[in-house]
C-alpha positions as CSV (number, residue, x, y, z in Angstrom):
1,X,19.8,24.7,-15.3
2,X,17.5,27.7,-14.8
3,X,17.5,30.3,-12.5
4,X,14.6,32.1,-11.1
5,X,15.2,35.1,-8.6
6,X,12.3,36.3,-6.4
7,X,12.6,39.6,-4.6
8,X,10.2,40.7,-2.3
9,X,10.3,43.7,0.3
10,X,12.3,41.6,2.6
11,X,14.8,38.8,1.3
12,X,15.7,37.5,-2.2
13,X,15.4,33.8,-2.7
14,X,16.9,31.9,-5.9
15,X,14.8,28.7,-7.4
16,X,17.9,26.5,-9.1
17,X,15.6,24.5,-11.4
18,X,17.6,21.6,-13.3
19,X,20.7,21.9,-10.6
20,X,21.4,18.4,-9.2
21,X,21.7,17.9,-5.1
22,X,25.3,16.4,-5.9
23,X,26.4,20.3,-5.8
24,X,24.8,21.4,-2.6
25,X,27.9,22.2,-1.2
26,X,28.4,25.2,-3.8
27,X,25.3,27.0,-2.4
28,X,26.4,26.4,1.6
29,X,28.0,28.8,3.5
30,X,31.8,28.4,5.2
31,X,30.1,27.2,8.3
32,X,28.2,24.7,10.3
33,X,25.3,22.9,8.3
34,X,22.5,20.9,9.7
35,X,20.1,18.5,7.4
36,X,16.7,18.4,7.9
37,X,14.9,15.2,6.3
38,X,12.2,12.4,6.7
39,X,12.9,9.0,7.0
40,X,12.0,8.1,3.3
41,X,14.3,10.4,1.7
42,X,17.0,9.7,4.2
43,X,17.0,6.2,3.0
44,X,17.7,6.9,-0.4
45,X,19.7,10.2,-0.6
46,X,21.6,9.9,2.6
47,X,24.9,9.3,0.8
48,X,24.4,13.1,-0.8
49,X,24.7,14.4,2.3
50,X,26.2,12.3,4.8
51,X,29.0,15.1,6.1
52,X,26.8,16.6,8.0
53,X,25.5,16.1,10.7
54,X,21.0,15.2,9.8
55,X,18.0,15.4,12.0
56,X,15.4,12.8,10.7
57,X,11.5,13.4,11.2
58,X,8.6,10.8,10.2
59,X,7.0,11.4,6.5
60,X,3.0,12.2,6.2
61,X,0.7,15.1,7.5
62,X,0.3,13.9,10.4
63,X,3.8,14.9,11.4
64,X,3.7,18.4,10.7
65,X,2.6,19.3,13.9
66,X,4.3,21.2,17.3
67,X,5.1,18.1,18.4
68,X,7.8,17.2,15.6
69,X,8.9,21.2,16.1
70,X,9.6,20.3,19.9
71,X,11.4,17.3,18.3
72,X,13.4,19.6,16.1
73,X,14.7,22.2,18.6
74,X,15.4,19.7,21.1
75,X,18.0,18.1,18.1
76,X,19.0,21.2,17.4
77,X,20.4,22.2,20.9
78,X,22.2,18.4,21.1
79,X,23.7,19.8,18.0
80,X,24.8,23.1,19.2
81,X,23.4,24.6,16.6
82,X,24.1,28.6,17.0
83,X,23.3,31.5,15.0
84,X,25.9,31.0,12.9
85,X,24.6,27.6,11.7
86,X,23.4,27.2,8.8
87,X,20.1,24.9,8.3
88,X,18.9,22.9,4.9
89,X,15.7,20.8,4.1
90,X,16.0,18.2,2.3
91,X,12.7,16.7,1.2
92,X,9.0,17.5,-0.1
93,X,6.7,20.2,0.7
94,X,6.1,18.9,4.7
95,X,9.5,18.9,5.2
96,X,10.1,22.3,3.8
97,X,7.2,23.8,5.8
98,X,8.2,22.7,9.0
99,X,12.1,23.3,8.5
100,X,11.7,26.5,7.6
101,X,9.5,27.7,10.4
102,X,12.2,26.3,12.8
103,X,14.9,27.3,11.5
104,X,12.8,30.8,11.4
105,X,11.9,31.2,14.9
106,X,15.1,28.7,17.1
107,X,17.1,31.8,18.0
108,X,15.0,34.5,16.4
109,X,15.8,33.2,12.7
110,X,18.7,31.4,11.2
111,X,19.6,31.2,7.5
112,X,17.9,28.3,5.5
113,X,17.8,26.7,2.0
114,X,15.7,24.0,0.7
115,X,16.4,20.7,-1.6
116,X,12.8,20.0,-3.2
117,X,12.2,16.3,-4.2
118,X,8.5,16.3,-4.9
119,X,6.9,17.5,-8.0
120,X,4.5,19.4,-5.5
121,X,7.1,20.3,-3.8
122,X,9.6,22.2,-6.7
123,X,6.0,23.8,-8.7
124,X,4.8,25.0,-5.0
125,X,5.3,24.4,-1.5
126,X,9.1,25.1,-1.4
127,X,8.2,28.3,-3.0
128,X,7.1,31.6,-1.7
129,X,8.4,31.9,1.7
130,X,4.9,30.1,3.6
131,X,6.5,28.2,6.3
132,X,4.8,26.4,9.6
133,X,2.8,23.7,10.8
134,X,-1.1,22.9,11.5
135,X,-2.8,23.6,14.4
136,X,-5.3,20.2,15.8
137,X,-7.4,19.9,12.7
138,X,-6.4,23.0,11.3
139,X,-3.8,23.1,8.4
140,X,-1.1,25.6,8.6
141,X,-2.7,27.8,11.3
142,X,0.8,28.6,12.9
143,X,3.5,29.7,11.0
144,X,5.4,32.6,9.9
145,X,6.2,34.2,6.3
146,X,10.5,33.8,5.5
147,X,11.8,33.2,2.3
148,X,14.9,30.1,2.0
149,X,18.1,31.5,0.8
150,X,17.9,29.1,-2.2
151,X,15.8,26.1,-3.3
152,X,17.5,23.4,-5.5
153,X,14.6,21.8,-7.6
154,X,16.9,19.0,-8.9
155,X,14.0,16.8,-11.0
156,X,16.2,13.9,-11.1
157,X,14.7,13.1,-8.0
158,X,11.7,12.8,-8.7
159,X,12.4,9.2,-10.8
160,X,12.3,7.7,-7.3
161,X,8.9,9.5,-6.2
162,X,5.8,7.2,-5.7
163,X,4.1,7.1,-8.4
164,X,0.7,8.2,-7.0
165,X,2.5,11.4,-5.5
166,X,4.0,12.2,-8.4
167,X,1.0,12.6,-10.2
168,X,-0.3,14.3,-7.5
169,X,1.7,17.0,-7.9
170,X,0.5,17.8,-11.1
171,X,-2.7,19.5,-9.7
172,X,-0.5,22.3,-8.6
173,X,1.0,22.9,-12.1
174,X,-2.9,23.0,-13.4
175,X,-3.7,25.5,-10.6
176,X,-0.8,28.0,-11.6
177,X,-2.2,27.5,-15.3
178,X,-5.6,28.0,-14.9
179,X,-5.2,31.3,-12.4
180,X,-2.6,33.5,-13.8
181,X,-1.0,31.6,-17.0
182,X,-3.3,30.5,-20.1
183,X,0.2,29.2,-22.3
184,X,1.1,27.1,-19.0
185,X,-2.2,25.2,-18.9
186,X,-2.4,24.7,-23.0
187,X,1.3,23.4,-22.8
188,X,0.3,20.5,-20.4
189,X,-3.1,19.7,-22.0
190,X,-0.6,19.0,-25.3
191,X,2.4,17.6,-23.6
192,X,0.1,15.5,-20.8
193,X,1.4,12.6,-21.5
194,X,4.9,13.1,-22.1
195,X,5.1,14.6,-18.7
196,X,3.6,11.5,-16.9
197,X,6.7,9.6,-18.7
198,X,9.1,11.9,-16.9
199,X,10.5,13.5,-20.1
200,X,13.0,15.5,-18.7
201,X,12.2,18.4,-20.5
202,X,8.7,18.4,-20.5
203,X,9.1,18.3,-16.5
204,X,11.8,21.1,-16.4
205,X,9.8,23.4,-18.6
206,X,6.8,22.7,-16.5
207,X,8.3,23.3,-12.8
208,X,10.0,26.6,-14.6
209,X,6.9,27.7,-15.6
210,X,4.8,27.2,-12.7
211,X,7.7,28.6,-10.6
212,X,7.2,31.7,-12.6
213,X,3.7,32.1,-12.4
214,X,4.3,31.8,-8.4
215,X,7.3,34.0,-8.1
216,X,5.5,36.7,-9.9
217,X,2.6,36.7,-7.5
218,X,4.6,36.3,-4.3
219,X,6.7,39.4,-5.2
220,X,3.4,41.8,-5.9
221,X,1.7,40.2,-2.5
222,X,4.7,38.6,-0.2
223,X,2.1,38.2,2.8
224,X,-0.7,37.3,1.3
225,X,-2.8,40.7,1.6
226,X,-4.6,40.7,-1.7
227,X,-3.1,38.9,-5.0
228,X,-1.2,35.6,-3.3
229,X,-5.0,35.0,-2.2
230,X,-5.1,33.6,-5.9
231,X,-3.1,30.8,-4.7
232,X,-5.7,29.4,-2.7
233,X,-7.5,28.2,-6.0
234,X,-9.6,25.0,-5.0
235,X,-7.6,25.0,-1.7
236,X,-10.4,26.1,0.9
237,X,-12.4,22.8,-0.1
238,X,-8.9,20.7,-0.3
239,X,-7.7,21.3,3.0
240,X,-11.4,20.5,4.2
241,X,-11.0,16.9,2.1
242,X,-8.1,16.6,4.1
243,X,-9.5,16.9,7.1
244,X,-11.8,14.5,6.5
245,X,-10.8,11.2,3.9
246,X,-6.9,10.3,3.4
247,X,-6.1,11.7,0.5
248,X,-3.1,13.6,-0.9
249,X,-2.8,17.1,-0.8
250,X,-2.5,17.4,-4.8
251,X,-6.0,15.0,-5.3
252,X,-7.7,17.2,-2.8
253,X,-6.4,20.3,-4.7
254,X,-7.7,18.6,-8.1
255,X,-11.5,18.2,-6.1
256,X,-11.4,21.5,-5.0
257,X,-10.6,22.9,-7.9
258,X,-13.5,21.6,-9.9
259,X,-15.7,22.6,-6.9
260,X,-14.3,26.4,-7.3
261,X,-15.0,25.8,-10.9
262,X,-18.3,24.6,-10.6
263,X,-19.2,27.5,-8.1
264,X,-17.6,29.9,-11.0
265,X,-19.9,28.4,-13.6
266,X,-22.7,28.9,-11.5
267,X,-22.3,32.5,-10.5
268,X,-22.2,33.1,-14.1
269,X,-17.8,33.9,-14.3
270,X,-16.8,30.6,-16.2
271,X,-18.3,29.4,-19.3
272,X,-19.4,25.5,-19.0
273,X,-16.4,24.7,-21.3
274,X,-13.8,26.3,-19.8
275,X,-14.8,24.1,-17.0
276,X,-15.1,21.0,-19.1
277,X,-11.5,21.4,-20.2
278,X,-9.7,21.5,-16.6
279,X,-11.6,18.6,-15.9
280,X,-10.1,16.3,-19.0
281,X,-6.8,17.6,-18.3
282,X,-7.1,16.8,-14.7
283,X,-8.2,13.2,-15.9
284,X,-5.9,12.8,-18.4
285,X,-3.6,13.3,-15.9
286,X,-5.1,10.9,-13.6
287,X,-6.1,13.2,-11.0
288,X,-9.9,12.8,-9.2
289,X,-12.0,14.7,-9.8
290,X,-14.8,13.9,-7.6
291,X,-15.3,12.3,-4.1
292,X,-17.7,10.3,-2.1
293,X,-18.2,12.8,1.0
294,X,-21.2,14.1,3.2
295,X,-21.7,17.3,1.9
296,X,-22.9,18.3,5.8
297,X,-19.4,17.6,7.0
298,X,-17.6,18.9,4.2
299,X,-19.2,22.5,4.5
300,X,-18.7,22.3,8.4
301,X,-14.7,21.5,8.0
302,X,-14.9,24.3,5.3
303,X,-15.9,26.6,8.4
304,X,-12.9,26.6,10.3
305,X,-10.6,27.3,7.3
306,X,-8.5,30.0,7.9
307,X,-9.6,32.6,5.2
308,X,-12.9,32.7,6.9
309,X,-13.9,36.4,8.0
310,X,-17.0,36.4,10.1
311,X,-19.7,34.9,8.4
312,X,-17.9,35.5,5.0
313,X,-14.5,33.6,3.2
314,X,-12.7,34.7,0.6
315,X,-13.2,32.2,-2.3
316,X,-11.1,32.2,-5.2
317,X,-13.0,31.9,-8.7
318,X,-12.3,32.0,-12.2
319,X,-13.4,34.0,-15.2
320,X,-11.9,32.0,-17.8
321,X,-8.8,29.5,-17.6
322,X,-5.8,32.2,-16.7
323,X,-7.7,34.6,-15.0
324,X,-8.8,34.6,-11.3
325,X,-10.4,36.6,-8.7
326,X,-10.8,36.5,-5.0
327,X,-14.8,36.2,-4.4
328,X,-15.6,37.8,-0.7
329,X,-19.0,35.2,-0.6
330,X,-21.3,34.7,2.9
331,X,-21.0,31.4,4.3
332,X,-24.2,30.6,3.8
333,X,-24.6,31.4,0.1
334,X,-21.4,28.9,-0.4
335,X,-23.3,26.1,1.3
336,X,-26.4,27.0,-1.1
337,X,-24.5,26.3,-4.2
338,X,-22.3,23.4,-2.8
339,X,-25.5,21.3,-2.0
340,X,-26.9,22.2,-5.4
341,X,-23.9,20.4,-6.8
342,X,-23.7,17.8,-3.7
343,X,-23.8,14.9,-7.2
344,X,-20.1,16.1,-7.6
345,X,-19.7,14.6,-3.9
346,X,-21.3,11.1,-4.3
């Protein structure tokens, strides 16, 4: 096991990368504990934590929505939970998100920890304090910065994933590589394929690594003023794919991705190879890297994403693969260059 500690201006939060959820109980406080978990994970891990008492949501995007908050804080008062109780997710990234924005704001804040059990999940989402849900057809518009007491990142778990999320989760491990960490990327375009077999540890030296490459940025930028922007690498045209086509969040982050690539390359940043070698890796993998999509729609969903300033967003480029930059670019220069690659979109 591996411990990562990440200290920001507010809380300290420890990643446990290799512990097993069989020793939850060691991280939980001498008082009352509440589960938090979807339906899917319920029905496989239940017997892990079955002591306490566990509030089950639904499993998808579609759930993490104001309604399944209600649903949450209404179970929490049948529960009598106080501020003394203590609260734990148990599950991927959406049920981490939403967990840990109720558990931040029932009462004015009680203490939290996650369990991760999706690859996305222990490289990303768990990590880094962003907690909430989206807003009608805009993702993650409410929610509140608050880091977990712990995350458990116990990769056993994810032998029971689906196979087409766990793979999906790999586009977050590229994204870490290709902004901030050059040794990260080159360590999964040689070790690709071992990591699709599960080696254990290929996997545990990936979700270190990528947890590393997060924790460092989310301690120099907790709330996302300037440097945590990097994070958002391919993500302004992802969450606009995911408005629009059902498709995971990782394949939409592998799409957007080579879009912010492409846009790189042609603003002169990112030499045509550099480009060329996230998109074999992200093939290799088995991640898409195109779609069929109406460029029109695409650029209007793009609109209402949440970094937007004005008539201006804050796009997040590359210079070469380990290096990014956040590119303040007018909206309608962006839609310039995205129909002049609208073949990527066909």
């Amino acid at each position: 096991m591996k411990v990562i500690e990440i200290k920001t201006d507010t809380k300290s939060s420890k990643i446990y990368i290799g512990e097993s959820i069989q020793n939850l109980k060691n991280y939980l406080p001498q008082c009352k504990v509440v589960i938090v978990t979807d339906e899917v994970v319920s029905g496989i891990y239940r017997s892990r934590f079955s002591e306490y008492p566990v509030i089950e949501i639904g499993v998808g995007e579609k759930i993490k929505t104001i309604d399944t908050l209600e649903f949450i804080f209404n179970r929490f008062i049948e529960l009598e939970v106080d501020r003394s109780t203590y609260i734990v997710a148990v599950g991927g990234g959406i049920v981490c998100d939403v967990t840990g924005f109720a558990a931040s704001v029932f009462m004015r804040g009680l203490r939290f920890g996650f369990v991760s059990t999706t690859l996305l999940s222990q490289v990303d989402a768990s990590v880094g304090g962003k907690n909430g849900v989206n807003y009608h057809r805009y993702k993650n518009m409410i929610g509140v910065f608050n880091q977990p007491d712990f995350v458990i990142c116990d990769t056993e778990m994810l032998k029971t994933l689906d196979r087409k999320e766990f793979i999906a989760g790999f586009a977050e491990i590229v994204k870490g590589g290709a902004i901030r960490d050059e040794n990260l990327f080159r360590y999964l375009e040689n070790n690709w394929q071992k990591a699709l077999e599960m080696d254990t540890e290929v996997i545990n030296h990936l979700v270190y690594e990528s947890v590393m490459v997060k924790s460092r940025v989310v301690e120099a930028d907790e709330k996302e003023k300037g440097e945590r922007r990097l994070l958002n690498f391919g993500h302004t045209f992802a969450h606009s794919f995911e408005k629009l086509v059902d498709i995971l969040h990782g394949e939409a982050v592998s799409i957007g991705m080579m879009v912010a690539s492409g846009i790189s390359e042609k603003l002169g940043y990112l030499k045509s190879q550099e480009r060329d070698r996230i998109r074999q890796l992200l093939k290799n993998i088995g991640l898409p890297v195109s779609i069929g999509l109406d460029v029109t729609k695409l650029l209007a969903a793009a609109r209402q994403d949440k970094k937007r300033e004005g008539e201006t967003i804050h796009l997040i480029l590359l210079s070469r693969i380990g290096e990014a930059f956040s590119h303040k670019i007018k909206l309608n220069k962006l839609e310039e260059l995205v129909y002049d690659m609208r073949s990527d979109f066909r």
